[in-house]
C-alpha positions in Angstrom: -80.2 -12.9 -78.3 -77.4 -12.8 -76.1 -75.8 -15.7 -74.6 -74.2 -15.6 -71.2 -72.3 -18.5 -68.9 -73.2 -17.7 -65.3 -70.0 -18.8 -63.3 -69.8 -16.1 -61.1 -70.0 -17.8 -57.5 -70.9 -14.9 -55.0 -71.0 -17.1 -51.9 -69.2 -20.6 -51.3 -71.2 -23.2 -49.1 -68.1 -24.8 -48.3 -69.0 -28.1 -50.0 -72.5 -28.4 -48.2 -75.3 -28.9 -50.7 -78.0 -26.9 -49.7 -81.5 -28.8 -49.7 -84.0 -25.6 -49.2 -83.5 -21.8 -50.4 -85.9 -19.0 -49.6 -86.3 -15.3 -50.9 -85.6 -13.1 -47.8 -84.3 -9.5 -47.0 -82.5 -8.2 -49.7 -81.1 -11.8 -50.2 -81.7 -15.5 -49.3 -81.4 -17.8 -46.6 -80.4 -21.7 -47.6 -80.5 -24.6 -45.8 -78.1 -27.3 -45.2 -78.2 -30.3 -42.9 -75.4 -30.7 -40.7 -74.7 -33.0 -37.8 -78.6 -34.2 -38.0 -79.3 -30.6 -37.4 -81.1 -28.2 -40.0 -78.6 -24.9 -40.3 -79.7 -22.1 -42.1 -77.5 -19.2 -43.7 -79.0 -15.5 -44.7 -76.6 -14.1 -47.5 -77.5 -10.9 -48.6 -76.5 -8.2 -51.0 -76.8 -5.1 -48.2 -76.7 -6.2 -45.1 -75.1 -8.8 -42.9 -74.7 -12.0 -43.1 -75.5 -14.8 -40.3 -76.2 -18.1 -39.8 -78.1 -20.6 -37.2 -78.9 -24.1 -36.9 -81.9 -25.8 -35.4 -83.0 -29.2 -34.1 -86.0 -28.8 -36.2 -87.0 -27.8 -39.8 -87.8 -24.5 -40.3 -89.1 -22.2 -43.3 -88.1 -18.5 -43.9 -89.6 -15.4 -45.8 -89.0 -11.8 -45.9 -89.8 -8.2 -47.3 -86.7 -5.9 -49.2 -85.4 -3.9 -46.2 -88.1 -4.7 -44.2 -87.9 -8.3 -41.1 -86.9 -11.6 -42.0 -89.6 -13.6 -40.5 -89.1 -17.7 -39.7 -90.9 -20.4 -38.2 -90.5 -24.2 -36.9 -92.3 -26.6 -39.4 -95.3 -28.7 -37.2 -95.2 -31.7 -39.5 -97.4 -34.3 -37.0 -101.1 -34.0 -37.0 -102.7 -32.2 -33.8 -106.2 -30.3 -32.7 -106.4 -26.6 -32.6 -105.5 -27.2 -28.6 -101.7 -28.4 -29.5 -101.4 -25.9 -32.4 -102.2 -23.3 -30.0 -99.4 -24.3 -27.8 -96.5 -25.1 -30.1 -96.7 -22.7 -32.9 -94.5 -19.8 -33.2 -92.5 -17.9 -35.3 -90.4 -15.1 -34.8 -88.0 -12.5 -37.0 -84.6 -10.3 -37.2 -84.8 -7.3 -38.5 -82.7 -5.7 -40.8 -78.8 -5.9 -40.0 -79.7 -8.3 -37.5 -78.8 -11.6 -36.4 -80.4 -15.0 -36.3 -78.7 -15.7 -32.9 -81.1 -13.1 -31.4 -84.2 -13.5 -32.6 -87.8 -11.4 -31.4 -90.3 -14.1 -31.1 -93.6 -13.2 -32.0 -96.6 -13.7 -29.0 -99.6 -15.2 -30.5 -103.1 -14.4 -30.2 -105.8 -16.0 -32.1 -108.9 -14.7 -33.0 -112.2 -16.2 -35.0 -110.2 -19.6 -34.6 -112.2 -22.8 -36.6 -111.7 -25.5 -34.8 -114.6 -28.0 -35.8 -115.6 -28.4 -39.4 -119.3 -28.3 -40.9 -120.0 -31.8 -39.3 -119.1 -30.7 -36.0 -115.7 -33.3 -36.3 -112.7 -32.0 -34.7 -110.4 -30.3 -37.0 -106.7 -31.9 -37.6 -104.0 -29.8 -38.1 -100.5 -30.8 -39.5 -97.2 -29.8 -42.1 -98.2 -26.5 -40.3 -95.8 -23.6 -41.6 -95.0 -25.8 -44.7 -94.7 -22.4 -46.1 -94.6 -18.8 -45.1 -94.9 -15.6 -46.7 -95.0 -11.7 -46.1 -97.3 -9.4 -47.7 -97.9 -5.8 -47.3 -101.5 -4.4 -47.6 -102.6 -1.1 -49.5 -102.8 0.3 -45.7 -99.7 -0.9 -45.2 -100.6 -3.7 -42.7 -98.0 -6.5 -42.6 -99.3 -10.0 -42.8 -98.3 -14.0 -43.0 -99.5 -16.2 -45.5 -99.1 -19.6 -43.4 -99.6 -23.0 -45.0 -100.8 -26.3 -43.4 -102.5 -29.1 -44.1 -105.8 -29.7 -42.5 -108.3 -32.8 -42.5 -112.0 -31.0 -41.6 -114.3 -33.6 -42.3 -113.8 -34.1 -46.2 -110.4 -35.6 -46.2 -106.8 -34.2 -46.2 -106.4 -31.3 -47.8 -103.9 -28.2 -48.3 -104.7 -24.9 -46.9 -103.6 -21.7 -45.1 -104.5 -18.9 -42.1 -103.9 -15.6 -42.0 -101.8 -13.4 -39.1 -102.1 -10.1 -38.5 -98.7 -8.3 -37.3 -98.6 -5.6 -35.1 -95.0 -4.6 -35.2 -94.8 -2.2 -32.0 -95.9 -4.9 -29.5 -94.9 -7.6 -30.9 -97.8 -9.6 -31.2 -99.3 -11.7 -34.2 -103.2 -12.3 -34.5 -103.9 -15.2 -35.9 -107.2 -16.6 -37.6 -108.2 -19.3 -39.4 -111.7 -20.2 -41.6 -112.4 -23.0 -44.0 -113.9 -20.6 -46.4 -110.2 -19.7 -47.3 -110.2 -23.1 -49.4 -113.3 -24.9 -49.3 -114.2 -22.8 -52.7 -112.1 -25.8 -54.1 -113.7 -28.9 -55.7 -110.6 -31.5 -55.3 -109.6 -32.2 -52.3 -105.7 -33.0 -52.1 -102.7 -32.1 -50.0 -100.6 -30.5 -52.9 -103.6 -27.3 -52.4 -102.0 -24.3 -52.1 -98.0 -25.6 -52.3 -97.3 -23.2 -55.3 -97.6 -19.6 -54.2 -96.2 -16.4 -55.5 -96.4 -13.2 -53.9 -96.4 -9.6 -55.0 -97.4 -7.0 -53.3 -101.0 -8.2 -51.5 -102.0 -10.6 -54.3 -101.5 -14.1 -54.0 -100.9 -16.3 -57.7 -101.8 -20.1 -56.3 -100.5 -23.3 -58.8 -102.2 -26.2 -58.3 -101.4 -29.0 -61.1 -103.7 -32.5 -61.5 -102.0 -35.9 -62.4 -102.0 -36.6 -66.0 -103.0 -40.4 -65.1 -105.8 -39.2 -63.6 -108.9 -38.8 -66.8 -111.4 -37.2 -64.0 -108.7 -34.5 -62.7 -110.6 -30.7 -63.0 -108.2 -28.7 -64.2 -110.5 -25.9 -63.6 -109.2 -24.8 -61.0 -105.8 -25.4 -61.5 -104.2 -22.0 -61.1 -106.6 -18.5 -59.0 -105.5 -15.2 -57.6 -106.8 -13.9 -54.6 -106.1 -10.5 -52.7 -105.5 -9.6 -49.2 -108.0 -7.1 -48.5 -108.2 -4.6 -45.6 -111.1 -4.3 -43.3 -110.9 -1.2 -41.2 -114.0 -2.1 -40.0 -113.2 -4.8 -37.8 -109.7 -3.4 -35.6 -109.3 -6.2 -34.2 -108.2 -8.5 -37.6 -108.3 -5.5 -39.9 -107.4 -7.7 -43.1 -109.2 -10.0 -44.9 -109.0 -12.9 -47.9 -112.0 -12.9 -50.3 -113.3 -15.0 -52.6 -110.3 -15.8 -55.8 -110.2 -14.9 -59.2 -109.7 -18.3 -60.8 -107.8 -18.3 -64.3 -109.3 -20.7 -66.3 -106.8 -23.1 -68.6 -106.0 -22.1 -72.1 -106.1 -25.7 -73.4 -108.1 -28.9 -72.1 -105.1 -31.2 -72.0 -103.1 -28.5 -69.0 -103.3 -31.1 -66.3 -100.5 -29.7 -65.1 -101.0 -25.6 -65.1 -100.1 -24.1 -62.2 -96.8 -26.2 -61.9 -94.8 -23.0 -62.5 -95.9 -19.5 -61.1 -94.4 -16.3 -61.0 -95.7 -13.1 -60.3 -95.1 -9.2 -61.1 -97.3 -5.5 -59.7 -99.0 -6.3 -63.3 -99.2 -9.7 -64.3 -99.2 -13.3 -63.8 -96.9 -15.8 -64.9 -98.6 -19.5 -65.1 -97.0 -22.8 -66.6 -97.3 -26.1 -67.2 -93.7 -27.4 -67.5 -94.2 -30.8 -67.5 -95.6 -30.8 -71.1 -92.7 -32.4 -73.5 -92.2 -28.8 -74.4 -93.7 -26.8 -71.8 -95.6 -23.8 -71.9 -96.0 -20.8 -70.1 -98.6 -17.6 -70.0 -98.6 -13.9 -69.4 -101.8 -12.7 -68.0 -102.5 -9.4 -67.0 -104.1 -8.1 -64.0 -107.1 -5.4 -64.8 -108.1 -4.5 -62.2 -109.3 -6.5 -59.3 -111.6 -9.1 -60.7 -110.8 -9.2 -64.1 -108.1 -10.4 -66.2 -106.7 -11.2 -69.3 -104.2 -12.9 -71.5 -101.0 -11.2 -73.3 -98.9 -13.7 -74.5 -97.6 -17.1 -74.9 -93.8 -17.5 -73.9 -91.7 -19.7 -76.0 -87.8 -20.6 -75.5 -85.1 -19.5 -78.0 -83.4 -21.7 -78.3 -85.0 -24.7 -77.3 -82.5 -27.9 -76.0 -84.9 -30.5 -76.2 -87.9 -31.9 -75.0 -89.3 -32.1 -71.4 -86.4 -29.7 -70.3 -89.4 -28.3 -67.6 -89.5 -25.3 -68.8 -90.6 -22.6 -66.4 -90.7 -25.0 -63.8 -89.3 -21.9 -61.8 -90.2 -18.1 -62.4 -89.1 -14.9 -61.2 -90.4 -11.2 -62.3 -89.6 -7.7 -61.1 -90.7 -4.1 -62.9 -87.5 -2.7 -64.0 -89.6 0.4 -64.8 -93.3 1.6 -64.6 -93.7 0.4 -67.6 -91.4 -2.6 -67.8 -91.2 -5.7 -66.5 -88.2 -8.2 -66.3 -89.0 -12.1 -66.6 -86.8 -14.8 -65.6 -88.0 -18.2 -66.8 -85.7 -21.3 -66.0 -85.8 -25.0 -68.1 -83.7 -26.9 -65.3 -83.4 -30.1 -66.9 -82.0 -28.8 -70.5 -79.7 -31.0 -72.2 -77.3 -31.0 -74.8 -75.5 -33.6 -76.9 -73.4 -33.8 -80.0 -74.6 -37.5 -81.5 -78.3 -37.1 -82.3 -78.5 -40.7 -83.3 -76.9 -42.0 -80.2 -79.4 -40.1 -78.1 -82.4 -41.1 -80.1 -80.8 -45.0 -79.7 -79.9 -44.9 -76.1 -81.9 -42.3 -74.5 -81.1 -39.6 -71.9 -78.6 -40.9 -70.0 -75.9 -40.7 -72.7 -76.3 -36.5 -72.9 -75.2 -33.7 -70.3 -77.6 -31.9 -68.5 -77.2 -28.1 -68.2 -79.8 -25.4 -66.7 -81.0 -22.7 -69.0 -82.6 -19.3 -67.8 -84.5 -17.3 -70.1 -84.6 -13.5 -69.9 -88.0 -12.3 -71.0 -88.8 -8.3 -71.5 -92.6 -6.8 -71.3 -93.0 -3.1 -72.2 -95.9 -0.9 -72.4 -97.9 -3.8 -72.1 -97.6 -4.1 -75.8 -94.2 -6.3 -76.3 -93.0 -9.3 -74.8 -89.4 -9.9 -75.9 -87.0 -12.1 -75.6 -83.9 -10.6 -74.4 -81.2 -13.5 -73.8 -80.6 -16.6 -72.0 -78.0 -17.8 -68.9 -76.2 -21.7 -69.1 -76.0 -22.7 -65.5 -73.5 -26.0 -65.5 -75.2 -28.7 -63.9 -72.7 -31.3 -63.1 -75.3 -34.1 -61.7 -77.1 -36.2 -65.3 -80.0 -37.2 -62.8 -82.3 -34.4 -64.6 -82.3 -32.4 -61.3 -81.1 -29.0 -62.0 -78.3 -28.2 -59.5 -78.3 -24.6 -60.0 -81.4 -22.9 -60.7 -82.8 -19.7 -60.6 -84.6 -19.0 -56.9 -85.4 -15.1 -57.0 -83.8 -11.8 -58.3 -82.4 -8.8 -56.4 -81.3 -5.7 -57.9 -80.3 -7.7 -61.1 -78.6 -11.0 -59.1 -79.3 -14.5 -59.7 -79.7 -16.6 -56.7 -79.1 -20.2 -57.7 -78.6 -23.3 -55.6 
């Protein structure tokens, strides 16, 4: 195994520490808060760099050489009626600039407003999180996340819009049959999400202190499916693939998700040592798994190992992993520590490099030391996304 210090800054935040980071365009977009207003920067590797700031919260995605696509954050709770007439998001496209925007009209189509007991739907955290996908027909798509309270408590969810490029318009629906396939109600439903390609890899950990949590559930794929049958909303989201847990005492699968074109990446960092999966996607209902992943070398316990994830196929037949323990530590007096606990040891973020080929071998390959100059056990630089081989840390 090779060892490597990442030092290397690539962009200097001019002593603002950013609080959000999001995979965009060939590069990231981070978010500081300045002057009681939300700014956000897009840094990229290709194209141009610009920056923004807002009176409101906002979240970000985007597709490699493709828009970067963002959206004010509705945190208070509303009816459909408000959500209507305040939701919007809008994009830049490649090489352009956050100061001149194309916001998107939307349209809204097989809208649910009441649930099953004829109650008003609530509506609220809407845009909490937003993603891009690309069907097989090539039909772009967001992946919107909410919360929603339909008769059966508060709950996390999502809707579905439908992105005709050309006229600039956004179809938007919404259905409770997304989620209500779920047993536990809870806010924290669908706040883990990884993307690749049209499938979606969903986290959703339990409390250990709760005996009665299902972990059943904890962690399900589903696919955005196209429907050429209905032009009007030509995309669909079926029922999931759930991926059941490999142990009974997971609680916490799903904490840490990453996804590749062929597999799935699912953890549960929060045990002392953590643990992490690779299963493999068949085909479209079925899969299996490959492998366990285990650090080399470890630096203690709970270091929350692959607490954050991040894949790409270097080849058809190989597929980088990147698999971060933020809250490593080190220390040169094992008595003292075992005495005194935590707080007398430094804190350092580790990122493990993980290599599947010919879905035969997973590898370890080598491992990054980010410095982490805070001892609170927050990493302060930690792996966000690759692109074309860079890290992106915070």
């Amino acid at each position: 195994m090779n060892l490597c210090l990442v030092k290397t800054k690539y962009y200097d935040t001019q002593g603002q520490k950013p609080t959000k980071l999001f995979k965009v365009n060939r590069g990231v977009v981070y978010e500081t808060i300045e002057n009681k207003k939300f700014c956000y920067y897009y840094v990229s590797t290709v194209y141009k760099n610009t920056s923004k700031c807002f009176d409101e919260q906002h979240v970000w995605s985007g597709l490699d050489d493709a828009s970067t696509a963002g959206g004010k954050i509705l945190f208070e709770e509303m009816n459909a009626t408000e959500m209507k007439q305040r939701l919007h998001f809008s994009y830049f496209p490649p090489n352009g600039d956050m100061n001149n925007m194309i916001t998107f009209k939307i349209e809204y189509i097989d809208f649910q407003e009441k649930g099953e007991d004829g109650s008003e739907i609530k509506f609220s955290n809407i845009a909490r999180q937003l993603d891009l996908i690309i069907t097989d027909k090539f039909k772009l798509v967001v992946l919107l996340g909410m919360t929603v309270d339909y008769g059966k408590g508060l709950t996390g969810a999502v809707c579905i819009l439908y992105v005709i490029d050309e006229t600039k318009t956004a179809y938007l629906t919404f259905d409770t049959k997304y989620f209500d396939f779920l047993t536990t109600i809870s806010v924290d439903n669908f706040k883990n999400v990884a993307i690749s390609g049209n499938d979606i890899l969903v986290g959703f950990p339990k409390s250990r202190d709760d005996p009665k949590a299902d972990i059943s559930q904890n962690v399900f794929l589903m696919s955005v499916v196209d429907l050429p049958s209905k032009p009007e909303f030509p995309v669909t989201l079926p029922p999931p693939i759930i991926i059941p847990p490999q142990k009974r005492n997971l609680f916490q699968l799903g904490g840490g998700v990453g996804h590749s074109n062929k597999y799935a990446f699912i953890a549960d960092p929060f045990l002392d040592r953590g643990v992490a999966y690779v299963v493999r996607k068949v085909d479209g209902t079925t899969i299996d798994l490959r492998a366990t992943l285990i650090p080399f070398p470890r630096w203690g316990s709970y270091q929350n190992f692959a607490l954050f994830m991040a894949a790409f196929d270097n080849a058809d037949d190989t597929t980088d992993l990147f698999v971060a323990a933020p809250t490593a530590w080190i220390h040169d007096n094992v008595r003292k520590v075992q005495k005194e606990g935590r707080k007398t040891s430094e804190y350092i973020g580790v990122i493990y490099h993980f290599v599947i080929v010919d879905d035969e071998t997973c590898e370890a390959k080598g491992y990054y030391v980010v410095q982490n100059d805070e001892k609170s056990g927050i990493m302060n630089s930690t792996i966000s996304g690759m692109v074309n081989g860079t890290i992106w840390s915070l």
